[in-house]
C-alpha positions as CSV (number, residue, x, y, z in Angstrom):
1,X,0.0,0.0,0.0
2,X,1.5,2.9,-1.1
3,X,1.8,6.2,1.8
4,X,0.7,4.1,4.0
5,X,2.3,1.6,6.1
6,X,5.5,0.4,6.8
7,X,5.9,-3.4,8.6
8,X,9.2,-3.6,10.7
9,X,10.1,-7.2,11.2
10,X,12.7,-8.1,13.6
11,X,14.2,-11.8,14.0
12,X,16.3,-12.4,16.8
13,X,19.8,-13.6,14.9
14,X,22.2,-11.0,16.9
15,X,25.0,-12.8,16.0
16,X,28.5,-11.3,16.1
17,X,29.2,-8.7,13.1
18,X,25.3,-8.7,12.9
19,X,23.3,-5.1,11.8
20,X,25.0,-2.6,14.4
21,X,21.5,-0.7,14.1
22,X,19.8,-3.6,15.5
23,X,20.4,-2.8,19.2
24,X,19.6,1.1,18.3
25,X,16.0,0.0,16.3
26,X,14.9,-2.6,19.3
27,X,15.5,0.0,22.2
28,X,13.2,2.4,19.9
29,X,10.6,0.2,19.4
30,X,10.9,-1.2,23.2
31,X,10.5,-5.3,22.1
32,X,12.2,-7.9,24.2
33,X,11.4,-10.9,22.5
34,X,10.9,-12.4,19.2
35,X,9.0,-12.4,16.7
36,X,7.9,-9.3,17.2
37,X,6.0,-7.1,14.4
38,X,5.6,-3.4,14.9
39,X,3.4,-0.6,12.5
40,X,4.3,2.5,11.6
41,X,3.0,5.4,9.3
42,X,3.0,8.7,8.9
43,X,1.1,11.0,11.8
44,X,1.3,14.7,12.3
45,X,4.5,16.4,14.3
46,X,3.4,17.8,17.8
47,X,4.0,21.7,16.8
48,X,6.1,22.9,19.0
49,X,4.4,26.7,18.2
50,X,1.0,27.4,19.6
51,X,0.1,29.4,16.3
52,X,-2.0,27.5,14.1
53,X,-0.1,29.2,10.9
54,X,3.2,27.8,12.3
55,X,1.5,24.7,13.5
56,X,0.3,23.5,9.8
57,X,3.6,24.0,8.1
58,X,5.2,21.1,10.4
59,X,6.2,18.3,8.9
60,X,4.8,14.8,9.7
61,X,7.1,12.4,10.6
62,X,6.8,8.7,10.8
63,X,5.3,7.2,14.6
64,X,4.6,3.7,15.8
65,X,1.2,3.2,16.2
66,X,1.0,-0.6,17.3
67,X,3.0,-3.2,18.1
68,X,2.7,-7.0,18.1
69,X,4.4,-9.7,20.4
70,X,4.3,-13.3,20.4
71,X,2.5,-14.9,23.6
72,X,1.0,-18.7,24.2
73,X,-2.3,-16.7,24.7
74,X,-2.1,-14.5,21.3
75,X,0.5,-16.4,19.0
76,X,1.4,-14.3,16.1
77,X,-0.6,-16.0,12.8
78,X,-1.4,-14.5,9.5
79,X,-4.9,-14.1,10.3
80,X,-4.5,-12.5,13.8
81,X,-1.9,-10.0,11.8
82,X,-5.0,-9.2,9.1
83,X,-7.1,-8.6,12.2
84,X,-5.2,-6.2,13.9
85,X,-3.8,-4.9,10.6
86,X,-7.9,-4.0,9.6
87,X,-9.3,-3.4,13.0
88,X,-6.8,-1.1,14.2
89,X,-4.0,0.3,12.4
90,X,-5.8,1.1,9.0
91,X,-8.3,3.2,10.8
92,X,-5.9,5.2,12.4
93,X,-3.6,5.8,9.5
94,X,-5.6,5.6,6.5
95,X,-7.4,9.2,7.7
96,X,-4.4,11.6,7.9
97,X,-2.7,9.9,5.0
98,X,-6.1,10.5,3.1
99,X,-5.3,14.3,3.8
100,X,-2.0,14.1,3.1
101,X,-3.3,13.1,-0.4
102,X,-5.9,15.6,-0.5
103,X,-3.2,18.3,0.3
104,X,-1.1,17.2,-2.4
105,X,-4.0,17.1,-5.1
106,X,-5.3,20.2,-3.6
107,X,-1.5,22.0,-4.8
108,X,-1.3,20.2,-8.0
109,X,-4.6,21.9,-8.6
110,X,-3.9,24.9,-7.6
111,X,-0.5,25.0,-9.6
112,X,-2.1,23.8,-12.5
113,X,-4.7,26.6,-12.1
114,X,-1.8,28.9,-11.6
115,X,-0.3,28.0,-14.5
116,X,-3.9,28.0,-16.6
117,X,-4.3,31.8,-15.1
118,X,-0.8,32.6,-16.1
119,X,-1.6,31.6,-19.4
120,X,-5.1,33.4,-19.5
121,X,-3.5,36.9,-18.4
122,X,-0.4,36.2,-20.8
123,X,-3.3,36.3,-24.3
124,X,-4.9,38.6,-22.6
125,X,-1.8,40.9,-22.0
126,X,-0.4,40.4,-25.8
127,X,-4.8,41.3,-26.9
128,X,-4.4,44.4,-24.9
129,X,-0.9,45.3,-26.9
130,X,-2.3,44.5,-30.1
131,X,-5.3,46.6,-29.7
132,X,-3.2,49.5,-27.7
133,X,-0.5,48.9,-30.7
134,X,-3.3,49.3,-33.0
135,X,-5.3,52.2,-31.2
136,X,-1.9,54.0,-31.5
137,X,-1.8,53.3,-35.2
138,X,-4.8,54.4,-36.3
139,X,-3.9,57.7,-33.7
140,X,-0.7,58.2,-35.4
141,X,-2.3,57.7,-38.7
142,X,-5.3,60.4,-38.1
143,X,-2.9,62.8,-37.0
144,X,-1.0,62.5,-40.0
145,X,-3.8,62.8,-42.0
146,X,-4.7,65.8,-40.1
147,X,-1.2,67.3,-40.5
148,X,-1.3,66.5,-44.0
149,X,-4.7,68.4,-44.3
150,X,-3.3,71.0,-42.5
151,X,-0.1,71.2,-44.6
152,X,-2.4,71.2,-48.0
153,X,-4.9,74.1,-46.4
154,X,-1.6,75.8,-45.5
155,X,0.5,75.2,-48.8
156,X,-3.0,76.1,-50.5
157,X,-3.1,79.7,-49.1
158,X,0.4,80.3,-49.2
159,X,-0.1,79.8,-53.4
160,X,-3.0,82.1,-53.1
161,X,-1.1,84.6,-51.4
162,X,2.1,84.7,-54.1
163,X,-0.7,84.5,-56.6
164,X,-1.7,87.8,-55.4
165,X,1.8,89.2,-54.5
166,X,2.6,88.3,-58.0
167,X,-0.2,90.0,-59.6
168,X,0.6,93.3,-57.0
169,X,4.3,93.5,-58.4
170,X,3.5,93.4,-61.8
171,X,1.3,96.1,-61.4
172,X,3.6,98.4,-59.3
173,X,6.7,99.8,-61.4
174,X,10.1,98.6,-60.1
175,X,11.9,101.2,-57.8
176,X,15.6,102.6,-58.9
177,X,17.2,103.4,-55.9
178,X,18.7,99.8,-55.0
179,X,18.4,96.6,-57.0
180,X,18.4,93.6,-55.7
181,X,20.2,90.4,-57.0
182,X,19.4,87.1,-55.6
183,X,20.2,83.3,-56.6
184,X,17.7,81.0,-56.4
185,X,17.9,77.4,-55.0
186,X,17.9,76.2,-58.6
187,X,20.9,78.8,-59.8
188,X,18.6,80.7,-61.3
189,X,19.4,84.2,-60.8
190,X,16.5,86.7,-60.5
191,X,16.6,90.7,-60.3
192,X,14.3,93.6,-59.2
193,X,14.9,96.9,-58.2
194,X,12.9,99.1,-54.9
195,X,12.3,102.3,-53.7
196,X,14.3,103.4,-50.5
197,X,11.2,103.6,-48.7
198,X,10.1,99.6,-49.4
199,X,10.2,97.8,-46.6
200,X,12.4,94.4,-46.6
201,X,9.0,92.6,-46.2
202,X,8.5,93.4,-49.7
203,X,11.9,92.1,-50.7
204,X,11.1,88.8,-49.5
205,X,7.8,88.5,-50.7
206,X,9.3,89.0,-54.1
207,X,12.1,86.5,-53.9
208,X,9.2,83.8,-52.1
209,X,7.4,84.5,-55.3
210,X,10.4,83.6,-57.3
211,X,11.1,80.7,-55.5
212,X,7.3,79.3,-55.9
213,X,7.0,80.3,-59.3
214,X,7.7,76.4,-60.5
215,X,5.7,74.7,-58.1
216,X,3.0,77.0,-58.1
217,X,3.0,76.3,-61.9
218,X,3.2,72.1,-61.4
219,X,0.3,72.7,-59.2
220,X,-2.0,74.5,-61.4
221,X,-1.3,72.2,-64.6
222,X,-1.5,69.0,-62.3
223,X,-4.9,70.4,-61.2
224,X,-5.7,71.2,-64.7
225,X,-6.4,75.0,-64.0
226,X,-3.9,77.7,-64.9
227,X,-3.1,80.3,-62.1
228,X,-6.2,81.7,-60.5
229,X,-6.2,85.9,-60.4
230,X,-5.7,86.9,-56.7
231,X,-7.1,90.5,-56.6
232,X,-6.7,90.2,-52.4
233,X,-4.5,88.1,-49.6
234,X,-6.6,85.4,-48.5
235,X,-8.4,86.8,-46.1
236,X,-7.3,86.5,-42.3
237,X,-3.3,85.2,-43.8
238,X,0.1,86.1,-43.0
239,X,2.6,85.1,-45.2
240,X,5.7,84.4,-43.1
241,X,8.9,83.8,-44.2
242,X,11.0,80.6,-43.8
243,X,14.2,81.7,-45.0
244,X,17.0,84.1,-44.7
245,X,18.5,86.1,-47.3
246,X,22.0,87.8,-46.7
247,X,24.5,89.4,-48.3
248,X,27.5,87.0,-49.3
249,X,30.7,89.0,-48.5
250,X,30.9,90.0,-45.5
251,X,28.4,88.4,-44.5
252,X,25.1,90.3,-43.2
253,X,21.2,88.7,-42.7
254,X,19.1,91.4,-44.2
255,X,16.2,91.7,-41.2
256,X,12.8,91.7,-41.4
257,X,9.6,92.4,-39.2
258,X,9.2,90.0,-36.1
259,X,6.1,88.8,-36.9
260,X,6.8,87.8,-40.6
261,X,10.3,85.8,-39.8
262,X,9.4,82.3,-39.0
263,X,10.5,80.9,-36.0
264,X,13.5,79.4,-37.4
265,X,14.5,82.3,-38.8
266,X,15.5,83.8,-35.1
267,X,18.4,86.0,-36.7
268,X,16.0,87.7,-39.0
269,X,14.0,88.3,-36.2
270,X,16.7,89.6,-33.7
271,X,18.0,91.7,-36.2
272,X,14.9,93.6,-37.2
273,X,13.8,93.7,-33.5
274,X,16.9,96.0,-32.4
275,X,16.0,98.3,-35.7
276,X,12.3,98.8,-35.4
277,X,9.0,96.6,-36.5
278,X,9.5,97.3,-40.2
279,X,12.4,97.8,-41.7
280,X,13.5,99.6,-45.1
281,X,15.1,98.8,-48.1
282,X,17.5,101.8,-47.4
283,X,18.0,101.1,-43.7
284,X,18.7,97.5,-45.0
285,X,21.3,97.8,-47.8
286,X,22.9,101.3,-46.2
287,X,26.3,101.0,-48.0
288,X,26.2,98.0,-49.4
289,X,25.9,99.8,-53.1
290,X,23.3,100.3,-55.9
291,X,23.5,96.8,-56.9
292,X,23.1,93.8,-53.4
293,X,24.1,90.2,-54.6
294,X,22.1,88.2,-52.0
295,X,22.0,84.3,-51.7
296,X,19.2,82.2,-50.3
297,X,19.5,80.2,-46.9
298,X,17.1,77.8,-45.7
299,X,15.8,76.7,-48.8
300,X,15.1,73.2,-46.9
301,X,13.1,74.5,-44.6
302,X,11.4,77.2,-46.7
303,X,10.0,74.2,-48.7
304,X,9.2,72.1,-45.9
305,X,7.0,74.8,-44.6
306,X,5.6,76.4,-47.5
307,X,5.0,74.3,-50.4
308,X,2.9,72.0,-51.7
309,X,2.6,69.3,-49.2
310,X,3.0,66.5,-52.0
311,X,5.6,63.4,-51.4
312,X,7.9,63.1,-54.0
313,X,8.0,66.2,-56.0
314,X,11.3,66.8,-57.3
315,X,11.5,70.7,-57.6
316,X,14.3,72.7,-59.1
317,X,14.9,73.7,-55.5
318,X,15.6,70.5,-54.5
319,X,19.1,70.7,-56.5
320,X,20.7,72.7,-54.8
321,X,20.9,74.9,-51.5
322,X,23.4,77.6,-51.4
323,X,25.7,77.9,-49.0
324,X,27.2,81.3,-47.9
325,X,30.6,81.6,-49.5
């Protein structure tokens, strides 16, 4: 029987170079004569804590429960041995061996449960990041539709505003007391001239026409409409700037109003905030001559901003950025 008993039979051959244990295992089990048949099984410890918490962690150890010696009046037989075996020691072994069972199915359960919840929570976790991984797709993808539609609206005001800058400078003779020079991105190089009393806002809404001029034109034909006649800014738009034009040698950033440098251009900024809110053409290029050779900086960025919000167009612009020599 498996847990349960163990049968310690002791035969009475102490001969010299005998078991040494025997002495030891006869004085524990107290028998003085032979045969002699003794039962054993596992029974709970005596705690040696009075707190029940304490108590039940004690392991059981193994106890005699009854013992068996031969007499004239009760011979040891097999069928006195089944007796005893059934009337006694089975009834008080077979309970606390049934709980130790019971404990040790009650574990397995409760591991294998632990292991089933583990495995529950572990779907449910990687559910939980599929959905978050997809909630913050379909977020990142609606905001960059959103910034897309924002770029378009943008880039789409922006054309209407050079469309109307455009059709203002055409209609406005050119001034003659400074003309300006610039290179484009594309080493085109374009010239205008201005009155001393133009502001440099003016200056750079000429050269952000010039630099629009090809895409504005793509975007018309691709929308098969030619350039629609702006007779007013779209109403409630400022055109900022998101470039820098300067002067090559020495080097000087011509400034411009506060509020019409983009933020990147914070030395366009700085500089027209120490002269005044707008600044003119002849406060601008004070001794730099008749003629002022300017280059373009932040072509990049100006197109980042500005343009058409289309992937993949390859502008003129694109060629080439000049660097300040």
């Amino acid at each position: 029987m498996r847990h349960v008993l163990s049968t310690f039979s002791r035969r009475a051959h102490l001969q010299a170079g005998a078991d040494a244990r025997a002495p030891a295992v006869g004085q524990t089990l107290s028998y003085i004569a032979l045969p002699f048949v003794a039962f054993v099984a596992l029974q709970p410890s005596t705690p040696t804590s009075s707190n029940p918490a304490t108590a039940s962690t004690v392991a059981p150890r193994l106890r005699l429960l009854t013992r068996l010696e031969h007499s004239s009046s009760a011979p040891l037989t097999a069928a006195s041995l089944h007796t005893h075996l059934v009337t006694l020691v089975l009834p008080r072994a077979k309970p606390y061996l049934a709980r130790l069972r019971a404990q040790d199915a009650q574990r397995a359960a409760d591991r294998l449960a632990r292991r089933d919840e583990e495995k529950v929570l572990a779907v449910r976790r990687r559910e939980e990041e599929r959905r978050r991984a997809e909630r913050e797709a379909a977020e990142r993808a609606e905001r960059a539709q959103a910034e897309l539609r924002e770029r378009e609206r943008v880039a789409g005001l922006a054309r209407r505003w050079r469309a109307w800058k455009r059709a203002e400078l055409a209609g406005r003779p050119e001034g003659n007391d400074v003309r300006v020079a610039v290179r484009l991105g594309n080493g085109r190089r374009a010239m205008r001239g201005f009155r001393a009393e133009d502001g440099t806002d003016e200056v750079y809404g000429w050269v952000e026409c010039e630099l629009g001029a090809a895409d504005d034109a793509a975007q018309a034909q691709a929308e098969g409409e030619g350039e629609v006649e702006q007779r007013a800014p779209p109403e409630g738009w400022l055109q900022q700037f998101h470039f820098r034009l300067a002067t090559t040698f020495p080097r000087q950033v011509i400034p411009l109003a506060p509020h019409l440098a983009a933020p990147s251009s914070a030395a366009s900024a700085a500089a027209a905030a120490a002269t005044g809110e707008r600044v003119s053409v002849d406060e601008a290029f004070r001794g730099l001559g008749k003629t002022v050779n300017l280059v373009v900086d932040g072509l990049e960025e100006r197109r980042r901003m500005s343009m058409s919000s289309r992937e993949g167009d390859d502008s003129d612009e694109d060629e080439e950025e000049l660097e300040s020599d």
